[in-house]
N, C-alpha and C positions, 0 to 999 in steps of 0.2 A: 617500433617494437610491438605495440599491441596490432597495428594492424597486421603484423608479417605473424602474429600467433593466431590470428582470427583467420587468416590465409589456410597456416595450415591447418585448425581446426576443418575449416569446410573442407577441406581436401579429404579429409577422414574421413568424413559424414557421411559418405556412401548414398545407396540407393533408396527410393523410400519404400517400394512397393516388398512387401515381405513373402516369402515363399511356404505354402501352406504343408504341415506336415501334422504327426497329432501326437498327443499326448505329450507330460513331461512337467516339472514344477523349477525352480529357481535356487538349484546346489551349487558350489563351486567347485573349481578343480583344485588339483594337488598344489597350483602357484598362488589360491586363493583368488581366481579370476573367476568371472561368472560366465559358468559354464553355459556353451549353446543352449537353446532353447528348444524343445520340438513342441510347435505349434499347431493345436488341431480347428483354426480358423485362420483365416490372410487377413493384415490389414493394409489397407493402400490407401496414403494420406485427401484427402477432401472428398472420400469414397463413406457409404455408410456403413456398420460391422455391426456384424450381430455373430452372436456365440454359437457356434454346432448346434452345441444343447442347456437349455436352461442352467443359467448359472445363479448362483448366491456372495454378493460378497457383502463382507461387512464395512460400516462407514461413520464416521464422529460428527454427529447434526448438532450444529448450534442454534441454539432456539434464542430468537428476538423476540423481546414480551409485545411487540405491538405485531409482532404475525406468527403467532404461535401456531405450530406443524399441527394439522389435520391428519386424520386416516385416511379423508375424504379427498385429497388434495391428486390432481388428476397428475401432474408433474412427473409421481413417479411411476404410474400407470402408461404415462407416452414412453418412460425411457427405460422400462420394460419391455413393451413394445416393440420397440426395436432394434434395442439388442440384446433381448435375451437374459438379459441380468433385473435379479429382482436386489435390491439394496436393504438390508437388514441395518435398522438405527439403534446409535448408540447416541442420545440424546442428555446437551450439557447446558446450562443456562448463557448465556452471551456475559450474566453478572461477571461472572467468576471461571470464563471459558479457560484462562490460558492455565492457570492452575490445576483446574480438573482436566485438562489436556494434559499436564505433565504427571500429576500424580497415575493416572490410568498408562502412561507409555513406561513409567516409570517403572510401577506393579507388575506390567507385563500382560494387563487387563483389557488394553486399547483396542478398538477394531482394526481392519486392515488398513480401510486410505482415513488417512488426516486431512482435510480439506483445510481454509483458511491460515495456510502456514505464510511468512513472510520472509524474507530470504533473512538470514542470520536466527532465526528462531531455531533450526534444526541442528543447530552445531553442539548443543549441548546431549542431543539426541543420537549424533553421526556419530558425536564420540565414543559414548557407552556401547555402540554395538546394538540399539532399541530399531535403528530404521535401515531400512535398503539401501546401498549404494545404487539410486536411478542412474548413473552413471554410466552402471556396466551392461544397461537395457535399454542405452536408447535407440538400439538397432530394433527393437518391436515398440518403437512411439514416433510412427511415423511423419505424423502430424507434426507433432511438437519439433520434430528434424525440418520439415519444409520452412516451419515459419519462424524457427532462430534463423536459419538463414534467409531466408526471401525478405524478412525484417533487421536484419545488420544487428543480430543478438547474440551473436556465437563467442561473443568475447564476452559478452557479459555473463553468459554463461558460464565458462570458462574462469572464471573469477569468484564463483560461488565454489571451488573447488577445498576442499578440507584440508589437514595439512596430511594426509593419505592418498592425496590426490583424486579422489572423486567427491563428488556431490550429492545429494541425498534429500534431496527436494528438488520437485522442478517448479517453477515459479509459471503464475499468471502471465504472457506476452502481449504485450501493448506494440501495436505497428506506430501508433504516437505515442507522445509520453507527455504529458503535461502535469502540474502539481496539482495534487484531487483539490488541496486547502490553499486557501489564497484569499485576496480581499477582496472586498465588495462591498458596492459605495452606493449609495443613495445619489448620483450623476444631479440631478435635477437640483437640489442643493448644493454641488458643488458648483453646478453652473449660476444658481441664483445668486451667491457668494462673491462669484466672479473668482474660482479657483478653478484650474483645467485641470481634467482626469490626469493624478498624478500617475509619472513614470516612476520618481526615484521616492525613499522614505522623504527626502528633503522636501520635494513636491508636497508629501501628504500633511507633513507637519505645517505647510505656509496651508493646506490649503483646511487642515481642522485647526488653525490658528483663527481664520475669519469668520467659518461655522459656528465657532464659540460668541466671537463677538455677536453675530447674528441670535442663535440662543444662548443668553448666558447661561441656561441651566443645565444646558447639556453638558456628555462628556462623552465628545461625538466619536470617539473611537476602542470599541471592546473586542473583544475576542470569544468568550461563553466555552471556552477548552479550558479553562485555568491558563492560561498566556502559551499552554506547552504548543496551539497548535501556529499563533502567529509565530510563535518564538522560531519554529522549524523554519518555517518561507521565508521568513528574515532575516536566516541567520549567514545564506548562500551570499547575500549581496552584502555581507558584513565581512567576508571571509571567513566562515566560520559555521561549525554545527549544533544547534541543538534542540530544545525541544524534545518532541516527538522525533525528530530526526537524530538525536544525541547518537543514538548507538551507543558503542563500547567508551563513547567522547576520544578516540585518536584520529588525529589532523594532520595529516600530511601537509610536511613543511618543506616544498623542493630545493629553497637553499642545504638547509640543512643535510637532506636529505634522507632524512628519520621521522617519525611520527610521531608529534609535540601532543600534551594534553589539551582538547580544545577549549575549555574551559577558564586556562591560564592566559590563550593569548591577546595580541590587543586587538584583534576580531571580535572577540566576544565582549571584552571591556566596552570596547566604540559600540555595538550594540546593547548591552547595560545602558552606557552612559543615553545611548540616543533616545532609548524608553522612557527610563528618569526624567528626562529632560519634557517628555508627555505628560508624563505623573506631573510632576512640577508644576508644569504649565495649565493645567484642570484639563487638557485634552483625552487622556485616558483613566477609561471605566474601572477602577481598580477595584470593583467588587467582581468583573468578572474574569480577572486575574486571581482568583484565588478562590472562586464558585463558580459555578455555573447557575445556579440561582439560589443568592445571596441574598437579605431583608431586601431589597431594592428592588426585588423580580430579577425574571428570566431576561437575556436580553434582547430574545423575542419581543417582550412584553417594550424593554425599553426602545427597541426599534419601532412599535405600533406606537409610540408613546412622542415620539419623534424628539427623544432623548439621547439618541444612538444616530450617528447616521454614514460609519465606515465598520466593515466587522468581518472576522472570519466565516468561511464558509466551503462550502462547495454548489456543484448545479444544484443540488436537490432543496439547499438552503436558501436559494434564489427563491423559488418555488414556495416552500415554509412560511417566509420573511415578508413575500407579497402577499399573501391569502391575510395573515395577521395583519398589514398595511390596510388593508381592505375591509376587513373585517372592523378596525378602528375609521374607517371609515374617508381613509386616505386613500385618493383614487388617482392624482395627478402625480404618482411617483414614478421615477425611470430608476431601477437598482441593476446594474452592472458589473458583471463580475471580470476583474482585472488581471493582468498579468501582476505575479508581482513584483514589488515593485525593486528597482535598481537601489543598487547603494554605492559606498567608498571602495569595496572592492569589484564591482563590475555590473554588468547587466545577467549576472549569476543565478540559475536555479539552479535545484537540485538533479542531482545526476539522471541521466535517462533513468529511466526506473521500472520496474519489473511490480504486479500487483500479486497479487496473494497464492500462490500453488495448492502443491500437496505433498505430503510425505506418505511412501507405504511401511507401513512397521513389520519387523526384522519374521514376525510369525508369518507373513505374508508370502514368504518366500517359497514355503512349504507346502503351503497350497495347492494342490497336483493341479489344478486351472488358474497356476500363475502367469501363465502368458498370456491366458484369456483376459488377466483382470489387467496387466499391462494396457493391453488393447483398446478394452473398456476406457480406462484412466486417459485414457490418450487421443480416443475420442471426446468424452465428456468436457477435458478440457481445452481440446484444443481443435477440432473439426469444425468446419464452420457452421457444418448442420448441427452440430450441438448445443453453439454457441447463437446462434438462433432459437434455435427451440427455448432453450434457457431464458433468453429475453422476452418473447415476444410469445411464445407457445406456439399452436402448430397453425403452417400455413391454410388460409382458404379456411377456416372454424373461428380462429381469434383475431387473426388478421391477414389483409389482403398487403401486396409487395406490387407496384411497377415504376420503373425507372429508378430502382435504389431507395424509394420512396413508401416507409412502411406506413400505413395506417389502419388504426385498432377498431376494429367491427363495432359494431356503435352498442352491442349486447357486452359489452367487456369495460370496465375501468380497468386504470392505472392510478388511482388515485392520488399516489406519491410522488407521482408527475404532472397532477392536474390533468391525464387524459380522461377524459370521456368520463369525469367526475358523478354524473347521475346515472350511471348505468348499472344495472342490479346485481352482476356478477366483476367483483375484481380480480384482476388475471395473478394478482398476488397474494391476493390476502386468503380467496378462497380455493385458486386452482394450485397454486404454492411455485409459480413462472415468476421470473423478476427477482426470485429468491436472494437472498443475502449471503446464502454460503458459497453459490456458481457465480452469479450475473456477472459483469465485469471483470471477471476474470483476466481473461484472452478476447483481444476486440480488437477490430481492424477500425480502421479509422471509419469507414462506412457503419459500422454496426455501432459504435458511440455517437456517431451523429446522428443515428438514425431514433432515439430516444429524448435527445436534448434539443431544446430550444434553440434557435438561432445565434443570439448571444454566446449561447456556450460554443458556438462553432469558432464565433468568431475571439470567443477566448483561446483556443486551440491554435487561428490564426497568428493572431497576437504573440502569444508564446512563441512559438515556432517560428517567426519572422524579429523579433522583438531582443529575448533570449539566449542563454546561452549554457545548454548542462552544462555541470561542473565536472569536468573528469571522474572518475571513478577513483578511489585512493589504489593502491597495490595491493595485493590480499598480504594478508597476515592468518593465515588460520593457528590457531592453536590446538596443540593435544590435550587427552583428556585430563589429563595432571592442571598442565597448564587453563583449561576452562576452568577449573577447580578454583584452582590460586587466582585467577584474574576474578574470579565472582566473587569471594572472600575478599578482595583487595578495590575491586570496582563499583559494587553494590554501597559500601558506605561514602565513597568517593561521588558518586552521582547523586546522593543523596544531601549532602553535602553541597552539591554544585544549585540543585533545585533549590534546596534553602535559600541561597546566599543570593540565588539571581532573583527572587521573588524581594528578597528583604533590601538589595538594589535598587532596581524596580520599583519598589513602590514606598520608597522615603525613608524606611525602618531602618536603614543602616547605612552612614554615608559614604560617598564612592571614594575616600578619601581611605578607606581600608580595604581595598582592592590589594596590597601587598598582605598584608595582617591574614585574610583569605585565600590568597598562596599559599603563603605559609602553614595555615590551618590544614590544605590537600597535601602538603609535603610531610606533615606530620601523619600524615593519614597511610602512607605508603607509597607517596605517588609517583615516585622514581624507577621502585620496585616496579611498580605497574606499568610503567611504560619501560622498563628491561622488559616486561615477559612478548608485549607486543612487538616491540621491534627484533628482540631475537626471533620469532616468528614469521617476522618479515623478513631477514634476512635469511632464516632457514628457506623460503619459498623463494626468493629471489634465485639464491644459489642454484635451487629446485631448477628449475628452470633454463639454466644457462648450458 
């Protein structure tokens, strides 16, 4: 079924190269469909664009306190440059980004593109009528057409579909997909132990069962996200979602054939129970379950402290976690970042996965250079020259390229990579390249290698060989009514769920009222709430047939 819709989607997909004509903004016709376009510049996909005539659009900068935006910052000096567009910022704290992102699209205040959107973030946006159906334009995003298809993503696309049947963000494209969070071990202690790089959680329990013997003081395995972020990667090989991966928390049950609360089922129980059973045991840091730096310190500090010695992370945290190793004055460590790990329901990660997009808001449309700004949007994130430039800045200035092989001009750090740590100019911090709101976006397997350490390659390896996404569940989108009523009815339900698995988790309440806590979500509405999902599911099924 999905492959024969991902069929005919590419059959649709048409040509990439667009035909140049001028003038014209983004109205629809009398059936409510968006009307042709007249374009007064071509874009033809891994080609470079640049606009007739200087253009202006507007755009929502999230500022990180440790690289706050310059004036000075050459970034948007090159992507002026070349194509023509000068970017006007609407600039939000990263504190409190997602809020003052909603409150500004809400007012009707928002600039044109929204950058770091994540796929289900826009449904509450798609509904009100606030953002664009991209949808009905991806015949002028060229780009973004080659590489859903050339990377096997048209279904996944296709599944970010609303229950209006379009879409309304286009998402970050990964040609790999790997889980950004995952674990990461201190290898050289496991080996001195005499435990082998675990595969399954079973693995990791025998093998921070002998770590402890070895230091009894430790409690060699933390997390520093509040548990939300191990809780996600954990929860695939448990059968089950949550975490940061929670979502809406519905879980397709294919006996069934409907979509169960995930919270209730014995997926997530077996993952409770299996945590407990760490707690229990003094293997897990249970202040960083509940802080990130709690009276105890950061778990930085307890990683340099050699307190800590399995823990969440990603590559960047590889990076972080050796320098503080070092800095304490530990020099004989080998830290490894893993696939993670197997459980009782499979060798399960999470589903292929799409990384952060954009959304354009609905004033966008009116823009008598909306096609241009299409164009722009569609280079910036998805040509490979953009996605270059982004990473790396420009060629032959900040770094030299042969054989696939980038290396950073010895006048340039990266310091957040450990490149070229003594160099006077960072290509991030002061040129504003490596940026947090682009980088990573859209990356081919070559341009994510082309950053990270070997290790991470062969975390990529690993995965991908090792592995196994978890299917995609079946769309259920809901209407605006129905977002309404599901957030009224979900919002305390999750909240709820967070509670109880924290207070599982870490001894406060025993696992022997795992029913008593059903019950508690059934009183909460939670029948209700999975009626509005599955009638949405079956509305979309129908859809479809």
């Amino acid at each position: 079924m999905r492959k024969a819709r991902a069929a005919g989607a590419l059959t649709l997909v048409g040509a990439l190269a667009l035909a140049a004509c001028s003038g014209g903004g983004g109205d629809t016709n009398a059936d409510g469909e968006a009307a042709e376009l007249e374009c007064s510049s071509e874009a033809v996909a891994d080609q470079p664009w640049k606009a007739a005539e200087p253009r202006e659009f507007s755009l929502l900068w999230t500022d990180w306190a440790d690289y706050p935006i310059t004036d000075t910052w050459e970034f948007f000096d090159e992507i002026e440059k070349r194509t023509n567009v000068k970017l006007k910022l609407t600039n939000i704290p990263f504190s409190d980004a997602t809020e003052k992102r909603s409150l500004l699209i809400s007012a009707g205040d928002a600039p044109q593109i929204i950058p770091l959107v994540y796929t289900g973030e826009e449904r509450q946006f798609a509904a009100s009528g606030a953002v664009v159906p991209l949808s009905d334009y991806i015949d002028y995003m060229p780009n973004f057409k080659k590489y859903t298809e050339e990377w096997d993503l048209v279904d996944m696309v296709d599944d970010l579909r609303q229950e209006d049947g379009k879409y309304y963000m286009t998402p970050g494209l990964q040609e790999v997909s790997v889980p950004v969070f995952t674990l990461i071990i201190r290898k050289d202690v496991f080996d001195e132990v005499g435990a082998p790089e675990p595969d399954t959680w079973e693995d990791l329990q025998e093998g921070l069962a002998l770590i402890k013997e070895k230091y009894p003081d430790s409690y060699p395995l933390a997390d520093g996200f509040e548990a939300w972020s191990m809780i996600n990667y954990a929860a695939h090989a448990f059968g089950t979602v949550g975490g940061w991966g929670f979502g809406d928390g519905a879980w397709w049950d294919e006996e069934k054939g409907e979509f169960v609360y995930a919270a209730t089922t014995d997926g997530y129980k077996d993952m409770v129970t299996y945590f407990r059973g760490l707690h229990d045991a003094g293997l897990l840091d249970a202040e960083s379950f509940t802080a990130s730096n709690d009276g105890g310190g950061t778990v930085v500090e307890k990683v340099a402290a050699e307190k800590v010695f399995a823990f969440s992370g990603g590559s960047w945290t590889v990076q972080e976690f050796g320098t503080a190793l070092e800095a304490a004055g530990v020099t004989d460590y080998e830290l490894v970042q893993i696939a993670p790990p197997a459980g009782p329901a499979g060798n399960n990660v999470e589903p292929r996965n799409f990384w952060n997009g954009f959304m354009l808001t609905a004033d966008a449309a009116k823009d008598e250079n909306f096609c241009d700004l299409l164009h722009f949007t569609d280079w910036l994130y998805y040509n490979p020259e953009a996605r270059e430039l982004i990473q790396w800045g420009v060629e032959g200035k900040h770094f030299t390229k042969e054989g696939g092989k980038y290396t950073l001009n010895p006048e340039f750090s990266l310091k957040n990579l450990n490149m070229n740590p003594d160099a006077p100019v960072d290509l991030k911090k002061d040129l504003g390249y490596a940026n947090d709101v682009f980088a990573g976006s859209t990356e081919s397997r070559e341009l994510k290698e082309s950053y990270n350490v070997p290790a991470f390659v062969q975390y990529i390896d690993d995965v991908q060989t090792k592995r196994e996404p978890r299917e995609p569940f079946p769309p259920h989108p809901l209407d605006e009514a129905e977002l309404e009523q599901s957030s009224l009815l979900g919002t305390p339900l999750k909240d709820t769920v967070d509670t109880a698995t924290l207070e599982f988790i870490l001894g406060q309440r025993p696992l022997s009222d795992w029913d008593a806590y059903v019950a508690q979500l059934e009183g909460q509405g939670l029948q209700s709430y999975m009626d509005l999902i599955n009638g949405a599911y079956k509305r979309a099924a129908e859809g479809q047939d």
